[in-house]
PAMI-305971 format. One line per field, with one value per residue (C-alpha): residue in three letters; z, y, x. Coordinates in steps of 0.25 Angstrom, whole numbers, plus 5000, padded with zeros to 4 digits. Example, Ala and Ser with C-alpha at 12.3 -4.5 7.8 and 13.67 -1.06 7.14 Angstrom:
rest [ala_ser] $
c3 [5031_5029] $
c2 [4982_4996] $
c1 [5049_5055] $
END
This chain:
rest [unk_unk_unk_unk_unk_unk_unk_unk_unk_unk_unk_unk_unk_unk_unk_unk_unk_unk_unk_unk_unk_unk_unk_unk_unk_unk_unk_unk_unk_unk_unk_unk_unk_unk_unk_unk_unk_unk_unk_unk_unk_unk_unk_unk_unk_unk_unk_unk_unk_unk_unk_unk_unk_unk_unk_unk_unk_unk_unk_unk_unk_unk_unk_unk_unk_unk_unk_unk_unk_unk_unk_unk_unk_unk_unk_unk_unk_unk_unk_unk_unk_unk_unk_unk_unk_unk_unk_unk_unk_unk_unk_unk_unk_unk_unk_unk_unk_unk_unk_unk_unk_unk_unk_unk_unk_unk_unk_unk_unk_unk_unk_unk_unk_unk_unk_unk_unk_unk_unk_unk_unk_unk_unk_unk_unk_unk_unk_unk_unk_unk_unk_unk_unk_unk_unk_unk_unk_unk_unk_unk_unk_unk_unk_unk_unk_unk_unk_unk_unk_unk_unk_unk_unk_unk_unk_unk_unk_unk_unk_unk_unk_unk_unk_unk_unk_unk_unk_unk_unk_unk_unk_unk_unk_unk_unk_unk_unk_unk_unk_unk_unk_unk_unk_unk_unk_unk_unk_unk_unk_unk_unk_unk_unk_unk_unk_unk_unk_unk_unk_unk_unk_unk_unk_unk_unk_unk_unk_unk_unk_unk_unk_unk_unk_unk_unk_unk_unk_unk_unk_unk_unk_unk_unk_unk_unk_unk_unk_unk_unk_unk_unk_unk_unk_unk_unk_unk_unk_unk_unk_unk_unk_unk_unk_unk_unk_unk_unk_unk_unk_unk_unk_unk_unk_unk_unk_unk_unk_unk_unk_unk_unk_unk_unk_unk_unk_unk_unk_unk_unk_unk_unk_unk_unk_unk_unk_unk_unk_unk_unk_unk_unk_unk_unk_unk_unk_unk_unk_unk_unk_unk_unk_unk_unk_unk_unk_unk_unk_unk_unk_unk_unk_unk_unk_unk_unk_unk_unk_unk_unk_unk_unk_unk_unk_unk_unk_unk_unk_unk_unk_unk_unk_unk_unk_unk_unk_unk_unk_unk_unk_unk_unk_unk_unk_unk_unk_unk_unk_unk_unk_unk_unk_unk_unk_unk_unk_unk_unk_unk_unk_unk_unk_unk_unk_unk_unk_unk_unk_unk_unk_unk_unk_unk_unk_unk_unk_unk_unk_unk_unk_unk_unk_unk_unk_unk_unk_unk_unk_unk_unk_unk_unk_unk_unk_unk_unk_unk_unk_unk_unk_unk_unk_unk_unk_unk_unk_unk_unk_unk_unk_unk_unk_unk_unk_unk_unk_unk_unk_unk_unk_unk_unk_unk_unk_unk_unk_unk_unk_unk_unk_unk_unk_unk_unk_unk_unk_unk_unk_unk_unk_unk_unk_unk_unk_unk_unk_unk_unk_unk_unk_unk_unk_unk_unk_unk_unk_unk_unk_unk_unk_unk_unk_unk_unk_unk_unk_unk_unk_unk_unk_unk_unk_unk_unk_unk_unk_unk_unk_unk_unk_unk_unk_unk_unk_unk_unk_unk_unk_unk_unk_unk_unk_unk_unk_unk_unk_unk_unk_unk_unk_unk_unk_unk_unk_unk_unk_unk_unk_unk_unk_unk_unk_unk_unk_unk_unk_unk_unk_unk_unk_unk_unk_unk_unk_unk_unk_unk_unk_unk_unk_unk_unk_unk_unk_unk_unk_unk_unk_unk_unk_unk_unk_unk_unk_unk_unk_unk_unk_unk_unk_unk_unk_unk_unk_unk_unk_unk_unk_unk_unk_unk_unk_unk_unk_unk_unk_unk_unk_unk_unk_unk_unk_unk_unk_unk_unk_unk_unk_unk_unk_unk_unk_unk_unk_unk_unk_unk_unk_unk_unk_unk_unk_unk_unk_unk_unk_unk_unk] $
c3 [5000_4996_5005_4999_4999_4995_5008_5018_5025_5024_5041_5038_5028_5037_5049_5039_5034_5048_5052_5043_5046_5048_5063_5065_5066_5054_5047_5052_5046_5033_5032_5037_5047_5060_5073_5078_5064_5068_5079_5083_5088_5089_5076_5068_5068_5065_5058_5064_5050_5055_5057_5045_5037_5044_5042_5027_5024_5012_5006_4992_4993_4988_4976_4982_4977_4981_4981_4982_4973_4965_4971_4979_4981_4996_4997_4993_4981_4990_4990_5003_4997_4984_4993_5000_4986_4980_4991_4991_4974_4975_4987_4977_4968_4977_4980_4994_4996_5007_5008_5019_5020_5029_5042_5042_5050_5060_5052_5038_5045_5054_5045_5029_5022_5031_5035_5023_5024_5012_5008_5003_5002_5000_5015_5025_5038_5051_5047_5060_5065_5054_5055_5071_5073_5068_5079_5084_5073_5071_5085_5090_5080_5085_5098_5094_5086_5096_5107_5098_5099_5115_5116_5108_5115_5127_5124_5119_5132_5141_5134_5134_5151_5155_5152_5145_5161_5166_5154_5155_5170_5168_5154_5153_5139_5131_5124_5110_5107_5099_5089_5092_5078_5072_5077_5067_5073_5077_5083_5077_5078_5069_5064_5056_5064_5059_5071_5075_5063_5070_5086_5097_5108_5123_5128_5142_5153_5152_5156_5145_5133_5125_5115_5101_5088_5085_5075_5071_5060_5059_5064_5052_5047_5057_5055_5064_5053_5042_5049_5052_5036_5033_5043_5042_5059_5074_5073_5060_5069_5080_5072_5065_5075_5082_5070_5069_5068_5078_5078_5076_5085_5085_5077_5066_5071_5071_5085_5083_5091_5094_5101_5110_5112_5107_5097_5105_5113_5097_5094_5107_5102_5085_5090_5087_5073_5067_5061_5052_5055_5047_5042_5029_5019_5019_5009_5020_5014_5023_5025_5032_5040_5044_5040_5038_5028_5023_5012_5011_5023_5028_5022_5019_5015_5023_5031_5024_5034_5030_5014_5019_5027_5016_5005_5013_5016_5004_4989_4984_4996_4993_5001_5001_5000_5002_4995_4981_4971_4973_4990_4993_4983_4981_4996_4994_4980_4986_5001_5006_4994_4996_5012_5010_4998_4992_4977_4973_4961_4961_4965_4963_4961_4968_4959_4959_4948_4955_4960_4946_4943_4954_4949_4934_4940_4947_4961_4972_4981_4996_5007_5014_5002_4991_4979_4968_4957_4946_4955_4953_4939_4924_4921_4911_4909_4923_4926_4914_4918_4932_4928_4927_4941_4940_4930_4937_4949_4939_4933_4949_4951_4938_4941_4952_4944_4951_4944_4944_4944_4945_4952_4951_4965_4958_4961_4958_4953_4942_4928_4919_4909_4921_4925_4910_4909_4921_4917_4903_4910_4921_4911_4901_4913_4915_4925_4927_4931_4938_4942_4958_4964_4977_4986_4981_4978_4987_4982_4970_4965_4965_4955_4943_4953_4958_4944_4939_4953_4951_4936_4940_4951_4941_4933_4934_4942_4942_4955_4957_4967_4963_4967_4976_4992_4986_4980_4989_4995_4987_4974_4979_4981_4969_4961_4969_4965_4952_4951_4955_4959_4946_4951_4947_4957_4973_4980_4995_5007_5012_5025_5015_5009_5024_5028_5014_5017_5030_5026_5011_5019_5029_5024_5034_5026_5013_5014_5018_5011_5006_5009_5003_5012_5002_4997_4993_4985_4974_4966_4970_4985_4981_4986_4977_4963_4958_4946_4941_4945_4937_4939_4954_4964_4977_4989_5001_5013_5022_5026_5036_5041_5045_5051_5056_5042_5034_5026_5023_5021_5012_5014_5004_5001_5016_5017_5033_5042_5048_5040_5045_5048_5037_5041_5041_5045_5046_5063_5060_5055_5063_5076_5084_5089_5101_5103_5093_5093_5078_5071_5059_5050_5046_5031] $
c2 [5000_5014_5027_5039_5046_5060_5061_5053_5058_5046_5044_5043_5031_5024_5024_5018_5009_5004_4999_4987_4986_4972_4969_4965_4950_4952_4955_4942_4933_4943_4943_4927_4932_4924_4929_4933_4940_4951_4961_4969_4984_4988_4990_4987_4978_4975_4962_4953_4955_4946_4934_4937_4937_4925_4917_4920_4922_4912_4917_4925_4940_4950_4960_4971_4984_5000_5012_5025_5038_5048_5061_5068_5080_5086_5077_5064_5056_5043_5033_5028_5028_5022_5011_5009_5009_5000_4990_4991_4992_4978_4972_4976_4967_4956_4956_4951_4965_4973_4984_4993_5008_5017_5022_5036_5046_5056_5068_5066_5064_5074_5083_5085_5072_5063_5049_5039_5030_5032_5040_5038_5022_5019_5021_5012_5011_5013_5027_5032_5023_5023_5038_5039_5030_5015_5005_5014_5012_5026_5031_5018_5021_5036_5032_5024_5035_5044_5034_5034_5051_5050_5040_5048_5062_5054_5048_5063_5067_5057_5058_5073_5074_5062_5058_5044_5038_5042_5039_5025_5024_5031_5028_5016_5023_5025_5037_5039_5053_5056_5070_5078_5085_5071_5066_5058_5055_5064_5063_5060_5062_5058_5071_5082_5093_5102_5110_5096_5095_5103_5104_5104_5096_5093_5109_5110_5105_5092_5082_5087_5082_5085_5098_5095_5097_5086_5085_5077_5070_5062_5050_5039_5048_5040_5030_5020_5021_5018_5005_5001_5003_4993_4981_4968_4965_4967_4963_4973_4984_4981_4983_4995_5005_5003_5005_5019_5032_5041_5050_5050_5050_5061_5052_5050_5037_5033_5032_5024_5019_5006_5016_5022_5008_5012_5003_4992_5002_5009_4994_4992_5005_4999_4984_4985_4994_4982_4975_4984_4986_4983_4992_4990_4999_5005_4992_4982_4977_4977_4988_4986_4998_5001_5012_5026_5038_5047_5041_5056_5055_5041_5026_5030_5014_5005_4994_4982_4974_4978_4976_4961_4957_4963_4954_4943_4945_4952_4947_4964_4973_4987_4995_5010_5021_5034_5047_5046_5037_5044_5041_5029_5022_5024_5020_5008_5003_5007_5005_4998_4985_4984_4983_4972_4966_4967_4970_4977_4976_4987_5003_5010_5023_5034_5047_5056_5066_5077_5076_5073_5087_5093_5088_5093_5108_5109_5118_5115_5104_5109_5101_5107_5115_5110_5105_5115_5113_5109_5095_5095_5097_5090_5097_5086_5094_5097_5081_5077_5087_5080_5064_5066_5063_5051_5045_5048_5041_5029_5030_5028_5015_5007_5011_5001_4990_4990_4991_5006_5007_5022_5024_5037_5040_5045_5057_5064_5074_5065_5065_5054_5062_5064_5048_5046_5053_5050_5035_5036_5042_5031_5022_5027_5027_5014_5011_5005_5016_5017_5026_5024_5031_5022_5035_5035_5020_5012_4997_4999_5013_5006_4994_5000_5003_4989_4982_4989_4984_4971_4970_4979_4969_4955_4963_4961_4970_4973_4980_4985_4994_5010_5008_4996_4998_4999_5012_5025_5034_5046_5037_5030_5045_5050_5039_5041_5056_5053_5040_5043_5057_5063_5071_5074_5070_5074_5082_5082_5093_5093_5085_5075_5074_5072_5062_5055_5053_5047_5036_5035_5030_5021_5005_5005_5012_5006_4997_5009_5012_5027_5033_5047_5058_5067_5073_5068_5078_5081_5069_5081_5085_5098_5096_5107_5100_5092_5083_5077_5087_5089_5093_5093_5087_5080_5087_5078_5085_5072_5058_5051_5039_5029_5016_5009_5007_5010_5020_5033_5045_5055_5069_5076_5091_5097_5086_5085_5071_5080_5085_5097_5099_5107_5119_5111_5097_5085_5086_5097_5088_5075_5073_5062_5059_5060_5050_5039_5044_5043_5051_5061_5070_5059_5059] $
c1 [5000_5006_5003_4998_5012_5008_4999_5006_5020_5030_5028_5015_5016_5026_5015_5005_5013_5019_5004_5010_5022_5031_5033_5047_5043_5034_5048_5054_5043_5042_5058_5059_5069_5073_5066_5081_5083_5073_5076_5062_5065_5051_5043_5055_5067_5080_5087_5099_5107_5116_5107_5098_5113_5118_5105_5105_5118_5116_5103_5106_5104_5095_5096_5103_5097_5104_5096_5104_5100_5105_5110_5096_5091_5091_5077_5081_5078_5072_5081_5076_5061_5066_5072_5059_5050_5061_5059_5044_5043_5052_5043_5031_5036_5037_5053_5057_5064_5069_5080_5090_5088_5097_5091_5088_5096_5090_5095_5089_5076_5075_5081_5076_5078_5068_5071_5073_5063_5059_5045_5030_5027_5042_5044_5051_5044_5043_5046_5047_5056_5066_5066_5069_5080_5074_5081_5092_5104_5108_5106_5116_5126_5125_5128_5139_5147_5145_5151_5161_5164_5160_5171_5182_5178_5178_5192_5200_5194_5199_5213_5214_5209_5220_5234_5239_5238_5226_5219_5224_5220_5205_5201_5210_5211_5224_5227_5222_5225_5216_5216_5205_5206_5204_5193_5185_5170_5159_5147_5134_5119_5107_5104_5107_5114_5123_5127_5134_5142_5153_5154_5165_5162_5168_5167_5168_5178_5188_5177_5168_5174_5187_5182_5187_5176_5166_5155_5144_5137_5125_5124_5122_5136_5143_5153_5145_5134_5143_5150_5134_5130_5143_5144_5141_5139_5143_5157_5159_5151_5161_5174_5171_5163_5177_5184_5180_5189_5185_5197_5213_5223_5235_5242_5233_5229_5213_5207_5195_5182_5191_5202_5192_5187_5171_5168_5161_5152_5149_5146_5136_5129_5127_5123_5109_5113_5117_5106_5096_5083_5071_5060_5051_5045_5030_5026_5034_5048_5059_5068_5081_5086_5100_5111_5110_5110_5118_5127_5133_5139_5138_5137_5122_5120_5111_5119_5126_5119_5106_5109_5113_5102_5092_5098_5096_5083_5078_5078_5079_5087_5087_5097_5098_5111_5110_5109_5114_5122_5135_5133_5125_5128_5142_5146_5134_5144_5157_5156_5144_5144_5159_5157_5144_5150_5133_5131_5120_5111_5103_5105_5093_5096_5084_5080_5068_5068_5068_5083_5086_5080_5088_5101_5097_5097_5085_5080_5087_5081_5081_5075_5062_5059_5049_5054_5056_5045_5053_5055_5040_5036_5044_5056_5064_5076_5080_5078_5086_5098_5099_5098_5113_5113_5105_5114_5126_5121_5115_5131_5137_5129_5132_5147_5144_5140_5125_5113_5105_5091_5086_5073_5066_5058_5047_5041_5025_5032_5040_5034_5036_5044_5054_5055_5057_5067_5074_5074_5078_5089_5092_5091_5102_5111_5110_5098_5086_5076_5062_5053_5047_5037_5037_5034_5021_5019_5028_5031_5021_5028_5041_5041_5047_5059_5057_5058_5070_5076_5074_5076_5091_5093_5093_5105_5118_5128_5143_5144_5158_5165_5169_5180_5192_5196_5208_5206_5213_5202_5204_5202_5190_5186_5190_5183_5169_5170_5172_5163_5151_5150_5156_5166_5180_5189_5191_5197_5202_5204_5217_5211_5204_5218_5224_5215_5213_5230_5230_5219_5225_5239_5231_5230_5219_5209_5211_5197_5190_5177_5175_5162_5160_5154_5147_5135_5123_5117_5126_5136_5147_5150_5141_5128_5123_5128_5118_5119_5132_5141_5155_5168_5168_5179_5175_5181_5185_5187_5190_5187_5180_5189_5176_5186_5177_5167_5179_5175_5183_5172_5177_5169_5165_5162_5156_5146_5145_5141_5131_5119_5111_5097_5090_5080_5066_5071_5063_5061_5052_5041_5042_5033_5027_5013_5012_4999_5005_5022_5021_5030_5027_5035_5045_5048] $
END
């Protein structure tokens, strides 16, 4: 059954939908998983994925189906709703399908962007939950990072206040000496909060801390995040949240969570962060949940855990990457398949028209301001000027051997002249190409999609990495920039340069992945350059050093790990009833 989308708010929709909603031992009878396989946690549940795993460890997997987008306007172009309608278009067909979406971050959905749970009928449910902190994840690994910063601060206190014997009597701690200019860790909080970015902490007498400058960034940014998007269980967990850089010594040597003897009690905090938690989309298929956002900044995948367990269980698993082609999926190709060792079949590459238009030259897109009408009405010529994008992306993902299938999110406002166009373009590129209007429809507006899916998914592939561990940072970088975001080489800041030395002389870090911190709304680092930007360099103004995931982040431009909260942010609008503690204004 399909909602009537124009009328009813996405909160709204979910509550209807949720009256039917699968118990948790309705989804062990539906998913035929053993009783100890499910774990309730009120209304939802999460899944031992090491005993689902174990148990059909020889049981052929799925079709493994990516959905990642090309680059968005400020709003979004729906690659969280086209996940959800693609499920639901191929359950309409009859497919045993299910898929993994990220877990929203308190700041995007308190803030413009809302919570990405999809929209209309292609909604994943219970919306409420999903949005306010699902079973706990991101608020466990928030607590572990900031253990982390509370045991450094901690630790350059105790060091500073006592000599080399008394901090060996009191503390039964040895010296680590740590650089207060190089500390590498800040703190993090689920929101977007700009007056954090920059701070200085410990003011105040010698017992109140040891003053230096501190930061923070949002929470799913942090490095805990990224080692939960990549392991493959507890023991892997263990190693590498002791594994992480927190700071260097005056030596130049990394002090890590190991060092300040942390990584057990981080551990203790991210036990339950393990195992994905399941939800389902308004029409009822499966939905594993476990991750987070932000593929600028961060990993931006869902969990390799939960891509293992949905091919187990499923005979289609569609898994989602964030923002565009030139993010999600370059770190799902490049880092997250060379981690799980998964091929995929299929990316399914989300695009509406009117971000087409936008990159052809129209209006500027702002947030909390109506669309300007040219998104609204025909207009052929600005459309055709910025399918360049679209192609470019199409371009990225057949240089990974995987097959494209470009669906157009649909919109009222889309003529058939425009989606025409738009696939006679697709096609000559190289992609299958369907029109969707799941938001309206749900499982029913999404069958085209669905069949070019499955038809993409019985061809063969020839997936093959961009480029080999082996490859020296800066050439990796260089090879990205040119590769997939069109640019025409890069160029580092004298502290990129320093720092891209020290690890470029280090053996350690030469099976590290590279994971580019840059902006999503432009294939350049240039927010406000749109299309296929030319003649342009990538600046690299330093790296992140992330040892316990091995990954080395290089930055970008003046992208920050901390977002800022726009002027007429999403808190505005949310509330509770006070008779029945639902929860409104969610979107």
């Amino acid at each position: 059954m399909a909602y009537d989308a124009t009328k009813m708010k996405d909160w709204q929709i979910s509550e209807a939908a949720e009256v039917n909603m699968p118990t948790p031992n309705d989804w062990g009878e539906k998913l035929g998983l053993q009783r100890d396989e499910v774990i309730p946690m009120g209304r939802l549940c999460k899944l031992d994925f090491l005993k689902i795993i174990e148990r059909l460890k020889d049981k052929p997997d799925g079709k493994y189906v990516e959905v990642t987008a090309i680059t968005p306007t400020p709003l979004g172009e729906g690659k969280s709703t086209t996940s959800c309608g693609l499920i639901e278009g191929l359950g309409a067909r009859g497919k045993n399908v299910g898929g993994a979406l990220r877990q929203p971050s308190g700041g995007p959905t308190m803030n413009i962007k809302g919570t990405a749970a999809g929209g209309g009928n292609a909604l994943l449910i219970p919306m409420t939950e999903f949005s306010m902190g699902l079973t706990g994840d991101i608020n466990d690994l928030m607590n572990a990072h900031n253990l982390a910063m509370v045991a450094l601060t901690a630790r350059m206190q105790h060091e500073r206040n006592y000599n080399d014997e008394q901090l060996e009597r009191l503390t039964r701690m040895r010296r680590l000496d740590i650089d207060p200019s190089r500390v590498e860790m800040g703190w993090v909080l689920d929101f977007c909060a700009q007056s954090l970015r920059n701070i200085v902490i410990g003011l105040g007498g010698r017992m109140d801390g040891f003053t230096t400058q501190s930061r923070f960034g949002i929470a799913v940014g942090s490095e805990c995040m990224a080692i939960l998007s990549i392991v493959k269980d507890l023991a892997d967990l263990r190693e590498r949240l002791n594994n992480i850089t927190v700071a260097f010594d005056k030596s130049g040597k990394p002090v890590t969570t190991g060092d300040l003897e942390v990584g057990g009690a981080m551990t203790a905090w991210m036990r339950n962060t393990i195992n994905p938690t399941l939800m389902c989309t308004a029409e009822y298929q499966p939905c594993l949940v476990h991750a987070g956002p932000f593929a600028n900044i961060a990993v931006g995948q869902s969990s390799i855990i939960a891509d293992r367990v949905g091919l187990k269980l499923f005979d289609y698993h569609v898994t989602e990457s964030g923002f565009g082609a030139d993010i999600g999926f370059e770190k799902f190709w490049n880092v997250k398949c060379r981690y799980s060792g998964l091929k995929p079949h299929v990316s399914v590459l989300t695009t509406t028209i009117r971000a087409l238009k936008m990159h052809g030259g129209g209006p500027k897109v702002v947030p909390g301001i109506p669309l300007p009408a040219e998104y609204g009405k025909e207009n052929l010529k600005l459309l055709e000027k910025g399918m360049v994008n679209m192609v470019h992306h199409i371009g990225t993902i057949r240089k990974s051997g995987i097959n494209p299938v470009v669906c157009i999110n649909r919109f009222h406002t889309d003529t058939d002249a425009e989606v025409a166009m738009v696939k006679k373009a697709a096609e000559a590129a190289g992609a299958r190409c369907a029109a969707s209007t799941h938001w309206a429809k749900g499982g029913e507006g999404a069958l085209e999609l669905a069949d070019a899916v499955i038809d993409a998914c019985e061809k063969k592939t020839d997936f093959k990495f961009l480029y080999p561990l082996e490859m020296k940072l800066r050439d990796r970088v260089d090879l990205v920039t040119r590769e997939v975001y069109g640019g025409d080489g890069v160029s580092w800041t004298p502290e990129g340069e320093e720092k891209l030395k020290m690890i470029e002389g280090d053996p350690k870090y030469n099976d590290y992945a590279t994971m580019m911190v840059k902006t999503h709304l432009s294939l350049s680092h240039e927010p406000a350059r749109k299309g296929v930007p030319k003649g342009w360099t990538l600046p690299i103004r330093d790296i992140l050093v992330f040892s316990g995931a091995k990954f080395l982040c290089p930055m970008a431009g003046a992208i920050s790990m901390m977002p800022g909260t726009a002027s007429d942010p999403a808190f505005r609008r949310v509330d509770v009833d006070v008779k029945t503690g639902s929860v409104s204004g969610l979107f």
